[in-house]
C-alpha positions in Angstrom: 208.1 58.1 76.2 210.5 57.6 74.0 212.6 55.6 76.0 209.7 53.4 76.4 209.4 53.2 72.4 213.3 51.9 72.3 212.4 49.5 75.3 209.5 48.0 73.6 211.2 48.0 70.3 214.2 46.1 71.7 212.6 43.5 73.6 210.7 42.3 70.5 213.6 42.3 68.3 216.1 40.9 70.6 213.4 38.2 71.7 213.9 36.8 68.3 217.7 37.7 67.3 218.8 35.8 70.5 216.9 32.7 68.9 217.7 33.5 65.5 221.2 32.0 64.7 220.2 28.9 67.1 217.2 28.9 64.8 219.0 28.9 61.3 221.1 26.4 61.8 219.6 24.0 63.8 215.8 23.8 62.4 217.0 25.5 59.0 220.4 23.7 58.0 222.4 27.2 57.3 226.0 27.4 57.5 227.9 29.8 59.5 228.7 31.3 56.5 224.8 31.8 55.5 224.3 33.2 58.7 227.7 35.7 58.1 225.9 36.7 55.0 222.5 37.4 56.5 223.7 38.9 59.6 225.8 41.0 57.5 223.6 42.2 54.7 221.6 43.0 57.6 223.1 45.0 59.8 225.2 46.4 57.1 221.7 47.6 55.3 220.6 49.1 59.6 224.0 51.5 59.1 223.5 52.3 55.0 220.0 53.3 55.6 221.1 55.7 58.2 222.9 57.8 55.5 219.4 58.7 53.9 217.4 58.8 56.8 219.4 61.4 58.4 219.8 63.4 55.6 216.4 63.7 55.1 215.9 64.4 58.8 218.1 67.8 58.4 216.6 68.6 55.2 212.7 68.5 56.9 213.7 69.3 60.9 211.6 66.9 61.8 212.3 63.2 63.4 209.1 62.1 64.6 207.4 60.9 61.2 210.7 59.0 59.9 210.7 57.2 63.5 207.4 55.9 63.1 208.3 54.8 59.6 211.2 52.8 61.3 209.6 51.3 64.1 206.9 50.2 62.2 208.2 48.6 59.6 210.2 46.4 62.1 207.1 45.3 63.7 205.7 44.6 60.2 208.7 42.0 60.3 208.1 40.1 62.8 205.3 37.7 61.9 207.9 36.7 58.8 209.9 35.3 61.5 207.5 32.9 62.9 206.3 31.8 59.4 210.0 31.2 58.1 210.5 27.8 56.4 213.6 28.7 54.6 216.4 31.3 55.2 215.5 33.2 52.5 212.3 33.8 54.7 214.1 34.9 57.4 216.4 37.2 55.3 213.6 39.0 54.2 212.6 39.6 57.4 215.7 40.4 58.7 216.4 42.7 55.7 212.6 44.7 56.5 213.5 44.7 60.5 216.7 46.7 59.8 215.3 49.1 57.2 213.0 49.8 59.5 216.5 50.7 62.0 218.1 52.2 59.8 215.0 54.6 59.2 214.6 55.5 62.8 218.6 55.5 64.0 220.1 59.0 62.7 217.2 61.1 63.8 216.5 60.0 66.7 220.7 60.1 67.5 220.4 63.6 65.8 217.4 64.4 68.2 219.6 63.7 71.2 222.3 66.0 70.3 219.8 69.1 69.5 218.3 68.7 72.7 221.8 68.4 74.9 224.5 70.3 76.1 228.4 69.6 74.9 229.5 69.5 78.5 226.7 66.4 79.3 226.8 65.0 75.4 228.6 61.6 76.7 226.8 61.2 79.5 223.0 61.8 77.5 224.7 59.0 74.8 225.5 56.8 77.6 222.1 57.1 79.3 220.7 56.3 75.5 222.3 53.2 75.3 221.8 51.8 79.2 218.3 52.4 78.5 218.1 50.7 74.6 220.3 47.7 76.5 217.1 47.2 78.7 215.7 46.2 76.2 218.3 43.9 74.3 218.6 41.8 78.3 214.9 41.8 79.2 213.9 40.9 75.6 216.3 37.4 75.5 215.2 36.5 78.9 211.6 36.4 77.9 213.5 34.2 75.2 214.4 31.5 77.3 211.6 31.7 79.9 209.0 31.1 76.7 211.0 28.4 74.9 211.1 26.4 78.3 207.5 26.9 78.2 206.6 26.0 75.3 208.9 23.1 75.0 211.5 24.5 72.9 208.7 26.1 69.9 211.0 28.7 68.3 207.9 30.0 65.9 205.6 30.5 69.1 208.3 32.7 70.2 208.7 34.4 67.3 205.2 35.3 67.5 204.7 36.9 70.9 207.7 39.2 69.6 204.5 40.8 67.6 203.5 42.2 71.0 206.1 44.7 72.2 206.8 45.6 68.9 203.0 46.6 68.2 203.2 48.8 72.0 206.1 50.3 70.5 204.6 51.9 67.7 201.3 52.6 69.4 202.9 54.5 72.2 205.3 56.2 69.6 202.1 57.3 67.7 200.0 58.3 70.3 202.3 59.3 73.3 205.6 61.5 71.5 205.2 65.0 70.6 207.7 66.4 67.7 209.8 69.3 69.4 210.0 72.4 67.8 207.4 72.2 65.4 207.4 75.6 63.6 210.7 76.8 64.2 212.9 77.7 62.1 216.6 75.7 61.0 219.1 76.2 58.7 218.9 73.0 56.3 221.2 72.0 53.0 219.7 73.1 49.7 218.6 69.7 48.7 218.0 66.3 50.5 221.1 64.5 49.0 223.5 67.3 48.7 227.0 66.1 48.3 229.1 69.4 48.4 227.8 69.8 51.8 230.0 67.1 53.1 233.2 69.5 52.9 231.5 71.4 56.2 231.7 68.7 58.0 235.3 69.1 58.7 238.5 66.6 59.2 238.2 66.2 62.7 234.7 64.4 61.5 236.1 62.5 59.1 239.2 60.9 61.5 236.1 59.5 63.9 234.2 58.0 60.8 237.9 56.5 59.4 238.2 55.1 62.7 234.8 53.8 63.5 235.4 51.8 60.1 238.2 50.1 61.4 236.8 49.5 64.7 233.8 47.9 63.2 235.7 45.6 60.8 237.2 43.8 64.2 233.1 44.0 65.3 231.6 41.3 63.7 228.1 40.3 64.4 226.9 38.9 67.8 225.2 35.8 66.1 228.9 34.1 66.7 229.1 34.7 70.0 225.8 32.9 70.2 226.9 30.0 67.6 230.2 30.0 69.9 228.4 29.0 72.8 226.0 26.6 71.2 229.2 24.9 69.9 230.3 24.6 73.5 227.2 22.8 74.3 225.0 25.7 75.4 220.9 23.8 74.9 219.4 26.0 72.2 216.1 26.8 75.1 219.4 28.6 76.6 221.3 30.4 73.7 219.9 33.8 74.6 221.9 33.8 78.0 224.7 34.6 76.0 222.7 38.1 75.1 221.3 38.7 78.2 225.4 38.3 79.7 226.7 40.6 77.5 223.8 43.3 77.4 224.1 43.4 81.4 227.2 44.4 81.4 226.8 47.1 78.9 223.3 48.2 79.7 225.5 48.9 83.6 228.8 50.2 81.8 227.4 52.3 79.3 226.1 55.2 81.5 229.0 55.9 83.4 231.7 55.4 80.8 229.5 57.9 79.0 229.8 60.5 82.0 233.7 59.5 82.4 233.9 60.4 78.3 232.8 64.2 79.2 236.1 64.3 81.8 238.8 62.2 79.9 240.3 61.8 76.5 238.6 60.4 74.0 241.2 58.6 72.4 242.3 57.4 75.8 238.7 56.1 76.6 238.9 54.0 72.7 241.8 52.6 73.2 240.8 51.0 76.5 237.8 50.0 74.5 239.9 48.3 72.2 242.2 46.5 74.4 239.1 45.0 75.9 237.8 43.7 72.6 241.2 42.1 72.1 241.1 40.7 75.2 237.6 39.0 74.4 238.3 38.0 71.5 241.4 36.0 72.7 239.5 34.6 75.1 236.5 33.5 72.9 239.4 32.2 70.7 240.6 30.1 73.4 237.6 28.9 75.5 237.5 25.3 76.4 234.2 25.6 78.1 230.7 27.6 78.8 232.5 29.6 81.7 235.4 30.8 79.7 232.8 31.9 76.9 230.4 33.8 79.5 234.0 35.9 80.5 234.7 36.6 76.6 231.0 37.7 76.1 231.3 39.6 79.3 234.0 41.5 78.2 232.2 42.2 74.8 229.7 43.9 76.5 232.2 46.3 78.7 233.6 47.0 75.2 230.3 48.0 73.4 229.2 49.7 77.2 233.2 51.6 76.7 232.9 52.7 72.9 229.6 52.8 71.5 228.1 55.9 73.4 231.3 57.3 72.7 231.7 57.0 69.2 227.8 58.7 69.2 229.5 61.8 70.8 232.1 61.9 69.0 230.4 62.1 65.9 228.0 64.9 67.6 230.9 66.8 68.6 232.8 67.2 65.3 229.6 68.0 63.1 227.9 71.2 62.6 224.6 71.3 64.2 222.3 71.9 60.9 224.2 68.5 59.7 223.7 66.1 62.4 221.9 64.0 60.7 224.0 63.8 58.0 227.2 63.1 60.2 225.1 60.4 61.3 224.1 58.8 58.6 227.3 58.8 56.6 229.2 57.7 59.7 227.0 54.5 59.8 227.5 54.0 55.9 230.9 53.6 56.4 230.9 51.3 59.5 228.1 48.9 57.6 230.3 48.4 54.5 233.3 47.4 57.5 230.0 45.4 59.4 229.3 43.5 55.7 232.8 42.8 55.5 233.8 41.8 59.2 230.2 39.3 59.0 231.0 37.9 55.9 234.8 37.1 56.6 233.8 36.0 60.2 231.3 33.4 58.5 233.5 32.3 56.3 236.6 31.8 58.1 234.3 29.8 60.6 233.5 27.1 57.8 236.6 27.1 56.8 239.4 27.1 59.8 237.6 27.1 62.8 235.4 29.4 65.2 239.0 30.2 66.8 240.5 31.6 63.8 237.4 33.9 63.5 237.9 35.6 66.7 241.7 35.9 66.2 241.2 37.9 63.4 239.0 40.2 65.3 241.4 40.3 67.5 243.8 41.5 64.8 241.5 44.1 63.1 241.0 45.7 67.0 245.1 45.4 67.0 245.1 47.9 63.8 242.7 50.3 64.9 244.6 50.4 67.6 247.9 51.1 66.4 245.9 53.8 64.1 243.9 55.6 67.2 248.0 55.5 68.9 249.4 57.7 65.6 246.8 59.7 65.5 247.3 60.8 69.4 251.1 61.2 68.7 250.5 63.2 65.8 
């Protein structure tokens, strides 16, 4: 049931984010840089959030009642969407929709590791993110499909995104039973307890250093969109772009996950890496909509290669009573690097050029690189 709630979910949201960027700056006026900042603060606010939701979460031992706080207040955002005259309209929205993320995302990622084995941890955070992926293609091909029918209406799109997102909680509501209700678990004397944070260990630590880095060369998918657009993709068929790169990693994310349980895990990052650099180079490069379909391709084998991964890792260098924790201050450290790598993407877009935005990625993936190749020597 639950995968059906993270289906649901993601078809709604991704129905609009595929528009979104499109929709900013061609019916709203933004700049790249407005949409950095928006992106940023959003996505930034999705990973913060995570810090206090999965705190909490190991403090109670329950997940079910935070997840239907976070999936309903993203479907409380979506009607802002369609009624959005200004960007400061759809920041709000944006801003609710990943509170609402960052709410749900450390339990239920918490969740996953209570209820699995070490030996199959990779694969069951593989199999997570094939099946939210599902959701993030089917979701933008709805996208095009109803902006060719309805003659290029962004808003009228924006509000049949109400739909899946209403199912989502419904079913969540109605169809998920909390596990373990009763039992007993060892929790941290308080909600917020920051001595606690010496359990966690420096293996934990290395993995959230490195995920900050990673994520600084990570910047938001809206310029891959914006990319394409600028290439002459029509705005009815900007969400191909999404539905490109979540193919490949909805198909790349479950096996690399199972191949993460056999192999090194610094081995499996640094392909990861290497593959980011390589998109970015190519996105950097592209003189045409084929060239940018291989660079968003090979984004998506990247996220499909790393992000399951980083999940496990995270899961296999916390204690078990602080899961939620590890979770939650992992993703505060990546959304500061998120903030940062949005921001400087949007503004060196205005500035010097879409190119010079993905060559920094590019660079940033070069550093954590050279970082993840120390830390295997030493």
């Amino acid at each position: 049931m639950l995968g059906f709630v993270s289906l649901f979910m993601d078809v709604s949201s991704e129905l609009i984010h595929s528009l979104l960027p499109v929709f900013m700056v061609s019916s709203l006026g933004a700049t790249a840089f407005v949409v950095g900042v928006i992106e940023g603060i959003a996505e930034s606010t999705a990973l913060i959030v995570k810090v206090f939701s999965g705190t909490v979460s190991d403090y109670l031992g329950k997940r079910k009642g935070l997840t239907v706080l976070g999936y309903g207040l993203g479907a409380i955002s979506k009607p802002i969407f369609a009624l959005a005259f200004t960007v400061h309209w759809v920041f709000v929205a944006r801003f609710l929709d990943r509170i609402g993320k960052g709410i749900r995302g450390a339990p239920r990622d918490a969740l996953i590791a209570d209820l699995t084995a070490p030996e199959i941890r990779g694969a069951a955070y593989g199999l997570r993110q094939s099946l939210d992926t599902v959701g993030a293609f089917v979701g933008p091909l709805l996208a095009i499909g109803l902006m060719l029918a309805w003659a290029g209406d962004f808003r009228a799109v924006f509000w049949f995104a109400v739909i899946p997102a209403v199912l989502s909680v419904l079913i969540l509501i109605f169809g998920v039973k909390e596990p373990g209700a009763g039992r007993e678990h060892l929790r941290p004397t308080s909600p917020i307890q920051w001595r606690t944070l010496s359990e966690l260990g420096g293996g934990y630590w290395w993995v959230v250093a490195a995920g900050g880095v990673f994520t600084l060369a990570r910047f938001s998918e809206a310029f891959l969109i914006l990319r394409a657009q600028q290439l002459g993709l029509p705005d009815s068929f900007a969400p191909l772009v999404l539905v490109i790169m979540n193919v490949v990693y909805a198909a790349s994310a479950y096996p690399l996950g199972r191949l993460a349980d056999r192999v090194s895990h610094q081995i499996l990052l640094g392909a990861g890496l290497a593959v980011l650099i390589l998109s970015d180079l190519v996105l950097a490069r592209a003189p045409g909509l084929v060239t940018v379909a291989v660079g968003v391709a090979l984004w998506g084998l990247h996220m499909g290669m790393t992000q399951g991964l980083l999940a496990a890792m995270v899961a296999g260098t916390a204690p078990g009573h602080l899961r939620g924790t590890a979770f939650g201050f992992f993703n505060l450290v990546s959304g500061v690097a998120m903030l940062i790598a949005s921001l400087l993407a949007g503004l060196l877009w205005d500035t010097l050029g879409a190119a010079t935005t993905f060559y920094a990625g590019a660079a940033f993936s070069v550093l954590a690189l050279v970082m993840l190749m120390l830390r295997r020597r030493s």
